[in-house]
N, C-alpha and C positions, 0 to 999 in steps of 0.2 A: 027476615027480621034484621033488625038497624042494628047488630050488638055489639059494636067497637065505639069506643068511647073518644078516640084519636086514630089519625092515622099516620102514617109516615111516609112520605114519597121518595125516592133517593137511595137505596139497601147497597150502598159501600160500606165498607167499613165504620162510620162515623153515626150512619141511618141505620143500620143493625143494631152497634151498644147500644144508641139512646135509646133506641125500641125493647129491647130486651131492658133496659133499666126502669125504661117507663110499665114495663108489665110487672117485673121483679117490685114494683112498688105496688101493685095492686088494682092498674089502669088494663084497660084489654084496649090487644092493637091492632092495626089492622095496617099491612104494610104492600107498597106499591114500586115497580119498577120496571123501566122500560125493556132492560137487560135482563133477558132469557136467566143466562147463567147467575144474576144476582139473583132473580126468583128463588132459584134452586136452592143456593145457599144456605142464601134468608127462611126459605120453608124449612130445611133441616134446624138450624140454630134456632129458630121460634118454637119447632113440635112440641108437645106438651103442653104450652104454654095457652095462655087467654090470647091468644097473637094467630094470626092469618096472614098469608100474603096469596094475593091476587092478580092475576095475568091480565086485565084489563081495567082500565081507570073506571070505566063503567064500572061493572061489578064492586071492584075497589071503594069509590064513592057511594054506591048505593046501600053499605054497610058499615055506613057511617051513622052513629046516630049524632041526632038535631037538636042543637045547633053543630054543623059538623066542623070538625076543627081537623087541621089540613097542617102538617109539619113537614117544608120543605127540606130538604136536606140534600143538594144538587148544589154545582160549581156558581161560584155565583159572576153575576153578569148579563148574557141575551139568555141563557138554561132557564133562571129565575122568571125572566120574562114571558119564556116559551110556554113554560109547565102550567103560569097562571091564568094564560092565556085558552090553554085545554082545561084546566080546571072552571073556569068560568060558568059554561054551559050547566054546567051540577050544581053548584054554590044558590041560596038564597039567600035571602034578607035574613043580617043577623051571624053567619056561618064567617069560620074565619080561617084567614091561610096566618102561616108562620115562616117567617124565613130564616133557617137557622143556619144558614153559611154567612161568609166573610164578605157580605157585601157593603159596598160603597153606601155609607150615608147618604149621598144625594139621590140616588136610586131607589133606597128607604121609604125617603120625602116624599117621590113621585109615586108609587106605589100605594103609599097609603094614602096621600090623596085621591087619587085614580078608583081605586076597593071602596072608598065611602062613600063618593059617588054615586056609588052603585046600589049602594046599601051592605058593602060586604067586609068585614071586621079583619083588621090586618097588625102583625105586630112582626115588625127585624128584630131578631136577638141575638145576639151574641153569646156564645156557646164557646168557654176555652177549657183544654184540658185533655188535648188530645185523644188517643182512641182511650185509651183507659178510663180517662177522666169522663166521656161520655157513656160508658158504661157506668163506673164506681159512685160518680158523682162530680160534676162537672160544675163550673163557676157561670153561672147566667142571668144577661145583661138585657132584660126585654125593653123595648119602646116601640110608640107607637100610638093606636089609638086605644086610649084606655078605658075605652067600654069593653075592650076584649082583655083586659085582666083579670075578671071575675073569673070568664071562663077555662084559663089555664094555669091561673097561681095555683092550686091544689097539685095538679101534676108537675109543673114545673118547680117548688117548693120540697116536694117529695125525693122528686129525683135529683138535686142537687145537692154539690158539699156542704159539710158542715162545719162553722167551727166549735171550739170545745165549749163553747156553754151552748152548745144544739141550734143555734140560730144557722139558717140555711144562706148560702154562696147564690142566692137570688133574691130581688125584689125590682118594681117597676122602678123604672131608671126614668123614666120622661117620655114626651110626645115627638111623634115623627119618627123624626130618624137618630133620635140620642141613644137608643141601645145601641146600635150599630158602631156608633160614632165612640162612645165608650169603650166598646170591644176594640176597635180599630187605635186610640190610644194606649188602650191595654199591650195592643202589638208594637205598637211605636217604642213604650217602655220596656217592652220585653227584648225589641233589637239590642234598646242601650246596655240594660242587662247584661244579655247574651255576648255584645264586644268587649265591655268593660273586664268580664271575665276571660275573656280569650286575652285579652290586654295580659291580664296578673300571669295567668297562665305561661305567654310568651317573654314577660321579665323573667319568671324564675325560671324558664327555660335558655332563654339568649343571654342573658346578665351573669345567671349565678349556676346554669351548668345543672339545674336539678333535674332528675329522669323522673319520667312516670310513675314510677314507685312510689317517689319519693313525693309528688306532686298529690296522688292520692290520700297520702295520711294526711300533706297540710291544710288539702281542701275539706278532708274529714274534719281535719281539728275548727276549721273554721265554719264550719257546718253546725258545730254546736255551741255560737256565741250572737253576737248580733247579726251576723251575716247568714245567719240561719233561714235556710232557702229552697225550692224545689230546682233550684238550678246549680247551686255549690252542690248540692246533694247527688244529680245526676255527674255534674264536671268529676266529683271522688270517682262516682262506678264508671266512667270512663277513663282516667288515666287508670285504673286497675286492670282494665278489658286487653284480654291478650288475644289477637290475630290466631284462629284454629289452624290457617293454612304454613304461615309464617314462625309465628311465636312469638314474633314481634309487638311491643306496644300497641294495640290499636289506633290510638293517636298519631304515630310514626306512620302509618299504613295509609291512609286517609287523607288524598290529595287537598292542597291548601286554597280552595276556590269551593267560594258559597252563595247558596241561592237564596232565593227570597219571591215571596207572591206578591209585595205587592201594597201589604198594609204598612210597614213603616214607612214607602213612599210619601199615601197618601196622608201619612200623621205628618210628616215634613211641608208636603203643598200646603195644607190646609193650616199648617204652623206659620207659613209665609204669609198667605190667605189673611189671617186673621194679627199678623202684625206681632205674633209670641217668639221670641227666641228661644227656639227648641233644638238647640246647634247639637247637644249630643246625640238627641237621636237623629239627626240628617246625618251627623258623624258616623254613626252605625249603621245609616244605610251605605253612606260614601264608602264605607270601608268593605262593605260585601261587592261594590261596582271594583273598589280595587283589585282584589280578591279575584274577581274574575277575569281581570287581562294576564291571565298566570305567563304566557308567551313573554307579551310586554318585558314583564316583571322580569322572567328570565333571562332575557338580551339584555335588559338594562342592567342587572346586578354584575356583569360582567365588564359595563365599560363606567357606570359611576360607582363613584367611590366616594366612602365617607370614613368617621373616625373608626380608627384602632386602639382601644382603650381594654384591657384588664380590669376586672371591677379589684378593688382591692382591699372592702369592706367585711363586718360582718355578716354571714352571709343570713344567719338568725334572725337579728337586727332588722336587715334589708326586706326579711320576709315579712314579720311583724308589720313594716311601713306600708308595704306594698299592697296588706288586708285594710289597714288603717286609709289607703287610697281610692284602695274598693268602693269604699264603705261611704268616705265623701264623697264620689264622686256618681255612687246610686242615688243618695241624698238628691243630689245635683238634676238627676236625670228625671226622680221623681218628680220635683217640683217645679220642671217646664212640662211635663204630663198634665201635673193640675193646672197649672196657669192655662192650657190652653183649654182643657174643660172650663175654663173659669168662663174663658174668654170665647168659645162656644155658647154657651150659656146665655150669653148675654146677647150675642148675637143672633142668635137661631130661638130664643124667648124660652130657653127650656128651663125646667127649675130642677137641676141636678144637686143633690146630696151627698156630698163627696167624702163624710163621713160615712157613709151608708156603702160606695161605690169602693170603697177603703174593707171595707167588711165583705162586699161580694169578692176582692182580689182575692182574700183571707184563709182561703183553700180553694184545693181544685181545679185551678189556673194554672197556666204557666210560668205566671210572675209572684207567686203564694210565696212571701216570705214573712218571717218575723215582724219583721217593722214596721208591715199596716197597721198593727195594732198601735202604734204611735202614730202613725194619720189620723186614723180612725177618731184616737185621742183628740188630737191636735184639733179637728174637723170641730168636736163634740166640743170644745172649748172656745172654739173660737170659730163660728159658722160663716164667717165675711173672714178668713184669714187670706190677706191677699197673695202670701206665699210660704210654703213647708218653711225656707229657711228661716223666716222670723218668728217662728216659733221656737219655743225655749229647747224643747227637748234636739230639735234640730240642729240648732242654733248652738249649740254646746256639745253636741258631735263634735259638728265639723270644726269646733273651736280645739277641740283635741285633737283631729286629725290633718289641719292643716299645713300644718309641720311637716308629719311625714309625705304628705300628699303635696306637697312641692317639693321636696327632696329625691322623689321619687322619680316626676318628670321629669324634672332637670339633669338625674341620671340617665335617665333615657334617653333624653336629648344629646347629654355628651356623648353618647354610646352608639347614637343611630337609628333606636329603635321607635319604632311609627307606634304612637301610643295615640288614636287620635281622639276616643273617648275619654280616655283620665283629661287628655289637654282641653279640652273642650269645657266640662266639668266644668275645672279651673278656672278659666276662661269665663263661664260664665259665672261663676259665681264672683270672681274679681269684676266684671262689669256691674253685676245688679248690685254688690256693696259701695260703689261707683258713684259720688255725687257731681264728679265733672266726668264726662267724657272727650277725646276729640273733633267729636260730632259738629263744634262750633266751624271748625277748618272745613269740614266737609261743605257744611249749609255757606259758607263763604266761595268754595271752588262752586258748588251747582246757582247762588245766585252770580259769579263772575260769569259762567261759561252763556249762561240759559236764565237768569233773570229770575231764579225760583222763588229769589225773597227768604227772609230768614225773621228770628224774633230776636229782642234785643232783653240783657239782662237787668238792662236799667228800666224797662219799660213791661207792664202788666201781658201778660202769656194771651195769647190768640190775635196778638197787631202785630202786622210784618211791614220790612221794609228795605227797597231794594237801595242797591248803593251801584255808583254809573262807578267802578273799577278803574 
């Protein structure tokens, strides 16, 4: 008899939570993997439950009931490609696969054109939230073809976060490949994030001398105001974590070179791609590429040299600024995130919601902070808004934090210290308030060198015209 309602292919870590979250909601599962020893596991941690796991895809498949729905959960790349390719044989008219790894949008696209083809119902979604988050309740970004959202919004609704008025951390996102693409910006803001805070962290580390201790109260304190975040939140319980072997700060312990899979790259290309200045989060990738020549870094801090400065301020004061830098310069980050959703959107024909996609960040993510609910706002007010900053609530942040948040780089700057997300921020946000730029000098060097032709100010926008130099 067919009695699994879904199934799960993939029983890592990530393919097990959802599966036990997907039961713990009331679904029966039926879960698949190539690896011996993940069977095992998987069979222990599902016992009792409305949940199976089975040693061959056959069997697997054939207790699926119909229409049968298919939740990858496997590396994403040629895996994704492999697994659908075995799955095939089993699938009819109508049945549908899921892909709930980190893959590439363009892959997406292909895919689910390729499955309709066929007749066979396909959605990429984007799944953030780590192992936890996929067990407790996880943030989820479906797209695709959306004759196959009937069939899984109940369970996927079920099993995701909530926020406090009970509205769930999922809804259809668009067609093709915009869940993925979504999640995959989600990653891009999450880099900017993640350096911006190593940024704060390393001022009041290198500038003003503060130890892990001390670093843990000010991210607590900052943890319960606007900056209120699932990542200040983790940076507290980290500078408090002390080394079992050592005794040492755990911070202290924790060589200074970091890795990365892969999605802020592709948020950066496809920011090129598409013509959006998303310079902080390329800056967050650049900064993980610098990160990793720790060698390099080491021989060079021995023969260049830069300033010798004492800070000589308050150091209270200085702390204060340096939240208030954060804070603009998340602003900042967020809103080349939406610009380039915007500008996806428009390119790729999808009809994204970015008030709605504001509410899936909202929990359960890795980027869940307070201030979506002023996107969300902002979105809901204003659905054609062409950028976070011109909105009011934004717009009046950053009009109080820009003070500190230029006094802060330029500290850093005298100091030595590589802050390259705050500068960046900055950076762009002094360009887009910008109604001249240099740009004219440029289009004058590329029509002198190469004839590229330029437009004139005197003269109505889209006539060009070269000049013999």
């Amino acid at each position: 008899m067919k009695s699994y309602e879904i199934g799960v292919v993939g029983l890592g870590v990530m393919g097990q939570n959802l599966a036990l979250n997907i039961a713990r909601n009331g679904f029966s599962v039926a879960g698949y993997d190539l690896d011996a020893e993940k069977q095992k596991a998987a069979a222990e941690k599902f016992s009792g439950q409305p949940m199976a796991v089975f040693s061959t895809l056959a069997d697997f498949m054939a207790n699926l009931q119909a229409p049968k729905k298919v939740l990858l959960m496997v590396p994403a790349g040629v895996a994704v490609d492999a697994v659908i390719s075995e799955l095939l044989p089993c699938l009819f008219h109508g049945d549908l696969v899921i892909d709930g790894g980190n893959s590439h949008f363009p892959d997406t696209e292909r895919r689910n054109r390729q499955l309709k083809e066929k007749g066979i119902l396909f959605i990429g979604t984007g799944v953030s939230g780590g192992e936890e988050g996929a067990l407790r309740g996880p943030s989820i970004m479906p797209g695709g073809n959306p004759d196959a959202w009937p069939l899984v919004k109940p369970i996927f609704q079920a099993i995701a976060a909530r926020v406090p008025d009970g509205s769930p951390c999922c809804e259809w996102v668009g067609e093709g490949g915009a869940g993925h693409f979504v999640k995959m910006v989600h990653n891009g803001i999450e880099y900017g994030d993640m350096q911006m805070i190593c940024e704060a962290y390393f001022l009041m580390e290198q500038i003003l001398g503060l130890t892990p201790d001390e670093m843990h109260l000010i991210f607590a304190e900052w943890n319960k105001g606007e900056l209120n975040s699932y990542l200040i939140e983790i940076t507290s319980h980290i500078m408090a974590k002390k080394d079992e072997g050592t005794g040492e700060p755990m911070i202290r312990v924790i060589l200074d070179t970091a890795g990365q899979k892969g999605t802020g790259k592709w948020t950066s290309q496809v920011a090129l791609d598409l013509g959006i200045p998303a310079m902080t989060i390329a800056e967050a990738v650049f900064a993980r590429t610098m990160s990793a020549i720790k060698e390099q870094r080491v021989a060079a801090a021995h023969r260049l040299k830069g300033p010798k400065i004492v800070f000589q301020g308050d150091k209270m004061v200085f702390i204060e600024m340096i939240r208030q830098a954060l804070y603009a310069s998340k602003i900042c980050s967020y809103a080349q995130g939406f610009q380039l959703m915007a500008a996806a959107a428009q390119e790729y024909g999808w009809k994204l919601n970015f008030g709605q996609i504001a509410l899936l960040w909202r929990a359960g993510c890795i980027i869940r902070a307070r201030f979506l609910d002023e996107i969300k706002a902002a979105y809901e007010k204003q659905p054609d808004l062409k950028n976070l900053l011109l909105d009011d609530y934004f717009q009046q942040a950053i009009d109080k934090s820009q003070s500190a948040w230029r006094k802060v780089i330029a500290t850093a700057v005298e100091m030595g210290i590589a802050i390259p997300a705050f500068s960046s921020a900055l950076s762009y946000y002094d360009g887009y308030r910008s109604a001249r730029l240099p740009a004219n000098l440029l289009q004058a060097q590329r029509d002198y060198f190469g004839a590229h032709t330029y437009e004139r100010v005197d003269q109505p926008r889209g006539k060009f015209f070269h000049t013999i130099w």
